[in-house]
C-alpha positions as CSV (number, residue, x, y, z in Angstrom):
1,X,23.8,11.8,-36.0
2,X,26.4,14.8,-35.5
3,X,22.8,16.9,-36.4
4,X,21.1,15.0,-34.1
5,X,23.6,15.6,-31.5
6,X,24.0,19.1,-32.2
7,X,20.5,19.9,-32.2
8,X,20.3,18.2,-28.8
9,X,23.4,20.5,-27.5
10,X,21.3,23.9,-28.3
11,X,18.1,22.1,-26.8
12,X,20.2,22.1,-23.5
13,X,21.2,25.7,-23.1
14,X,16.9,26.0,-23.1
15,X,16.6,22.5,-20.9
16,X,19.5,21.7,-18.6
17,X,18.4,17.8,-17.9
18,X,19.5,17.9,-21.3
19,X,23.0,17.6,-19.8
20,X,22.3,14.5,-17.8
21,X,21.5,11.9,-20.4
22,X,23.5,9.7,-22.8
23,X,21.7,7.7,-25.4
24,X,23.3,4.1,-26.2
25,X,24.4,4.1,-29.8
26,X,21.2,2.1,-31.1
27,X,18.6,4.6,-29.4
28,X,20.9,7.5,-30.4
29,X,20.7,6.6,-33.9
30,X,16.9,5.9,-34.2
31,X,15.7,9.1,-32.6
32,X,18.3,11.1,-35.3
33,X,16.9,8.8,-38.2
34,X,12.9,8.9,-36.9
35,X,12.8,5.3,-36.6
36,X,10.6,4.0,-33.7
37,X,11.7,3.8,-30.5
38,X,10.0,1.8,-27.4
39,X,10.8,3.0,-23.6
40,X,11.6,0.3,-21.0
41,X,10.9,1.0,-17.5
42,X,13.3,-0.3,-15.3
43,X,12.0,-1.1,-11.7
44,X,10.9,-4.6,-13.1
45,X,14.5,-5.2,-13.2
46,X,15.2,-4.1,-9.7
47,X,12.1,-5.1,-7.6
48,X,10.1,-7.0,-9.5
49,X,12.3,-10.5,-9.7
50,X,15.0,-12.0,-8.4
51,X,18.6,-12.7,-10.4
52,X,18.8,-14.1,-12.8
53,X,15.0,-14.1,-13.8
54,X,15.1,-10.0,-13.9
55,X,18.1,-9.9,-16.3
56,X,16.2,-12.9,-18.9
57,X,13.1,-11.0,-18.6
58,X,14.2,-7.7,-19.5
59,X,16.4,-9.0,-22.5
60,X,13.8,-11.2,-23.6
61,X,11.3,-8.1,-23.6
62,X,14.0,-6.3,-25.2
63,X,13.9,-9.0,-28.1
64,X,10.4,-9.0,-28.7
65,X,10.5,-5.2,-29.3
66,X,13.3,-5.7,-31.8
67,X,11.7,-8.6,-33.6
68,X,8.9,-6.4,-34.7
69,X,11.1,-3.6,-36.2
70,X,11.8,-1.5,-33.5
71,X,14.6,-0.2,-30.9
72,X,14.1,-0.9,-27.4
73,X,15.4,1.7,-24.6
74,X,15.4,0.8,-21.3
75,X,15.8,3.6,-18.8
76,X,17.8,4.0,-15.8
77,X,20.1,6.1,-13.6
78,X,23.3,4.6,-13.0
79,X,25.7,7.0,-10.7
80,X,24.0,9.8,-11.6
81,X,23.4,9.7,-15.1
82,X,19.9,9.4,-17.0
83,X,20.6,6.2,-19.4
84,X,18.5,5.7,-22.4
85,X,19.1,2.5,-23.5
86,X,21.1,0.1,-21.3
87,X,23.7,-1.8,-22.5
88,X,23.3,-5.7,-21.2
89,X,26.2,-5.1,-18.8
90,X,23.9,-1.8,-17.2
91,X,20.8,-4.5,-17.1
92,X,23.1,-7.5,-15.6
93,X,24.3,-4.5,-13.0
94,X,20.8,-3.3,-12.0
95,X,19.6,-7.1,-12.3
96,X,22.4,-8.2,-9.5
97,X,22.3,-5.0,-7.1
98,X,18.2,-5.8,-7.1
99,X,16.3,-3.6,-4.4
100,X,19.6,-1.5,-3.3
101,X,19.0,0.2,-5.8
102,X,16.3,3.1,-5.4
103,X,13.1,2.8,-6.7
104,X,12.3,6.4,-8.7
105,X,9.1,7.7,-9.2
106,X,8.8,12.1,-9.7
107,X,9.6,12.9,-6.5
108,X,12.7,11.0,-6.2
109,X,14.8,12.1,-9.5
110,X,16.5,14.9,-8.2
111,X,17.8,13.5,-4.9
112,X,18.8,10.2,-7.1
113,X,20.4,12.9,-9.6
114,X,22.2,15.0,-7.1
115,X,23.7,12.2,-5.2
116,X,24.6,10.4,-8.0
117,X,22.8,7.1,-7.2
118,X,21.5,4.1,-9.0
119,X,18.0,4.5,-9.6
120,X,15.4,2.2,-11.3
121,X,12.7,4.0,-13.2
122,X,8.8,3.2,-12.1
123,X,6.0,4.6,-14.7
124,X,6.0,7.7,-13.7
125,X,9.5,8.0,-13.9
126,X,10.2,6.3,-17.0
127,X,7.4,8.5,-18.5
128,X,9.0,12.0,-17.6
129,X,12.8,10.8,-18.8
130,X,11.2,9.2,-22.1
131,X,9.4,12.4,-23.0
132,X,12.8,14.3,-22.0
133,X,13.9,12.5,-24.9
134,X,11.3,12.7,-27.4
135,X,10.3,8.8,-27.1
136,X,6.6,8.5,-27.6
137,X,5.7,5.4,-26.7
138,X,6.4,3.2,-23.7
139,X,5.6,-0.6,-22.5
140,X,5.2,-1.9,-19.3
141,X,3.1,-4.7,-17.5
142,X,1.3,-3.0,-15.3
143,X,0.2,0.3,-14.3
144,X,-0.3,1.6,-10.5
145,X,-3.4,2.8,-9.8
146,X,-5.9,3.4,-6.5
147,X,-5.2,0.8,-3.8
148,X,-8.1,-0.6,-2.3
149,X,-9.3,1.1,1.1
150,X,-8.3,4.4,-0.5
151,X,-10.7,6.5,1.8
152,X,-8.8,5.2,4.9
153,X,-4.8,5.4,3.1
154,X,-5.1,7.9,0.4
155,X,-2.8,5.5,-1.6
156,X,-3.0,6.7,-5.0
157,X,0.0,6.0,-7.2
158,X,1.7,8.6,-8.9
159,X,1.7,6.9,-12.0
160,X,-1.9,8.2,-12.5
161,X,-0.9,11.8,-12.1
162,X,1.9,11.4,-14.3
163,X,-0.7,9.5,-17.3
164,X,-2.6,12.6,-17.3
165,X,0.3,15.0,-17.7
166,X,3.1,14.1,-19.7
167,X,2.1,13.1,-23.2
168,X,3.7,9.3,-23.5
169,X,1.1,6.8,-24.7
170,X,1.6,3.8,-22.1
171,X,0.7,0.3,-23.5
172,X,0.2,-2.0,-20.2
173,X,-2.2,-4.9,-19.6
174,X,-4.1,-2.7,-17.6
175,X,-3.4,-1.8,-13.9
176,X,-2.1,-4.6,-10.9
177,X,-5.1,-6.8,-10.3
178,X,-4.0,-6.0,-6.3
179,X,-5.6,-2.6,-6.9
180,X,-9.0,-1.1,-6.6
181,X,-9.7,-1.2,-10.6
182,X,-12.8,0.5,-11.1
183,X,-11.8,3.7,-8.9
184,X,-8.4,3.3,-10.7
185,X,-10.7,3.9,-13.8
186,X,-12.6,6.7,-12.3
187,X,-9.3,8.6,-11.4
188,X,-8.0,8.0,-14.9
189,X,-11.2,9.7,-16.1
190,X,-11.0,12.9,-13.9
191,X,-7.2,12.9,-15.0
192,X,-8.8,13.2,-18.8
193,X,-6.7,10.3,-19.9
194,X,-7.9,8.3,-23.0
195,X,-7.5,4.6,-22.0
196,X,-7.8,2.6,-24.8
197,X,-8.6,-1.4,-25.5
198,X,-6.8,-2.9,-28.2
199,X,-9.6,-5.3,-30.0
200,X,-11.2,-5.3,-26.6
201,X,-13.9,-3.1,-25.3
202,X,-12.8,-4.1,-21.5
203,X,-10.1,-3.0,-19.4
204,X,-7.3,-5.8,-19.1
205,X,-7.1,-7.1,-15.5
206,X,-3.1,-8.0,-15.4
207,X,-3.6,-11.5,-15.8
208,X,-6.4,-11.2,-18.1
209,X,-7.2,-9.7,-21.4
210,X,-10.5,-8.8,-20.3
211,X,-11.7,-7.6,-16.7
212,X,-15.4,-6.7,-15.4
213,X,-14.6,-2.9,-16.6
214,X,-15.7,-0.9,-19.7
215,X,-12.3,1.1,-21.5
216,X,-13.5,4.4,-22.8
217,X,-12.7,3.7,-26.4
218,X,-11.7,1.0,-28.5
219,X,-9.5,0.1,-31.3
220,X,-9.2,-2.3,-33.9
221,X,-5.6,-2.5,-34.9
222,X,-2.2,-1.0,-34.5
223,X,-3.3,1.7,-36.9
224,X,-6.1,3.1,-35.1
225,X,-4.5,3.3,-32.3
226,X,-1.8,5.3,-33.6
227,X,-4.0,7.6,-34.9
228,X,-5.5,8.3,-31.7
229,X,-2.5,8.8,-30.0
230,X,-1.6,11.8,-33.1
231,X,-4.5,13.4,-32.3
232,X,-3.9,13.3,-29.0
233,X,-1.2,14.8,-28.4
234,X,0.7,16.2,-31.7
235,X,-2.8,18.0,-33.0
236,X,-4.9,18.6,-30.1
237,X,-1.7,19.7,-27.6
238,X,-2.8,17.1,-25.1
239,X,-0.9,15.9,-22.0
């Protein structure tokens, strides 16, 4: 750990958010050690349910990750401060103060930062802090994507943008079935992002495994997938 810790101290005179994160103990000690690590976004938490059901969903979720030999870290801002990992009193916090607390995608973390607000992470935002600290992989339900009547709104979310730019492999069950799906698909191709279906060959609809849509490769186990993800972005230098 103290080489973990010190290696992340000279990272920061080179990257200054550096400076604005703490790591709870348990993600702390699996990044140092090389164990895996699964990122957490946090607006579920804050806008997606109301109290209690927010906090029970998030822990259980939290649970599941750590039944199958891995360390969950939910993200947040709290006053300020990028959190990796949240304790259960930071989720029972966030679960309580609900949608007072700001919903962050890219273009809200520095004004959440500077004013040292509460901020709950979206994918987008979840993606850019989890790469800031070398977590590679990160679960959520759904994805945003291109809202139908696009050519009147220009409603795209920015979680598209941010899927083909920061290297984070994002495991969802697809996008919200609200949304235009296939020109959330044909965005996602222009991006260049690889969108894979796990033993599927058909792009999950939210509340199904398989929608009307063709993913642009499939894998057969965990893995696979894996290995697609390395070439990705450790051997190729993809975003």
């Amino acid at each position: 750990l103290s080489v973990f810790k010190q290696v992340n101290q000279e990272k920061a005179e080179k990257e200054p958010y550096r400076n604005l994160m703490d790591y709870s103990p348990d993600v702390l000690e699996a990044l140092a050690n090389k164990k895996p690590v699964v990122a957490l976004e946090s607006t579920i938490i804050s806008h997606g349910m109301e109290y209690p059901q927010n906090k029970e969903t998030a822990l259980g979720v939290e649970k599941v990750i750590k039944d199958n030999g891995a360390v969950p870290a939910t993200i947040a801002i709290i006053e300020g401060r990028i959190k990796i990992g949240l304790t259960e009193e930071l989720i029972d916090k966030l679960a309580k103060a609900g949608r007072t607390v700001k919903k962050c995608s890219r273009r809200d973390l520095a004004n959440v930062l500077v004013n040292k607000l509460n901020g709950s992470t979206t994918v987008a935002a979840t993606m850019i802090l989890a790469h800031f600290a070398g977590i590679k992989v990160f679960v959520t339900g759904g994805i945003g994507g291109v809202h139908r009547g696009v050519a009147n709104t220009m409603d795209i979310s920015a979680d598209l943008i941010e899927l083909g730019s920061t290297p984070v492999a994002v495991v969802s069950a697809g996008c919200k079935s609200i949304l235009d799906i296939p020109k959330t698909i044909e965005m996602l191709e222009t991006l260049g992002v690889p969108v894979l279906g796990f033993k599927t060959k058909k792009f999950p609809e939210f509340f199904f495994s398989d929608g009307q849509c063709d993913v642009s490769c499939k894998v057969d186990d965990e893995k696979a997938a894996a290995e697609l993800i390395n070439m990705n972005f450790n051997t190729l230098k993809f975003k």
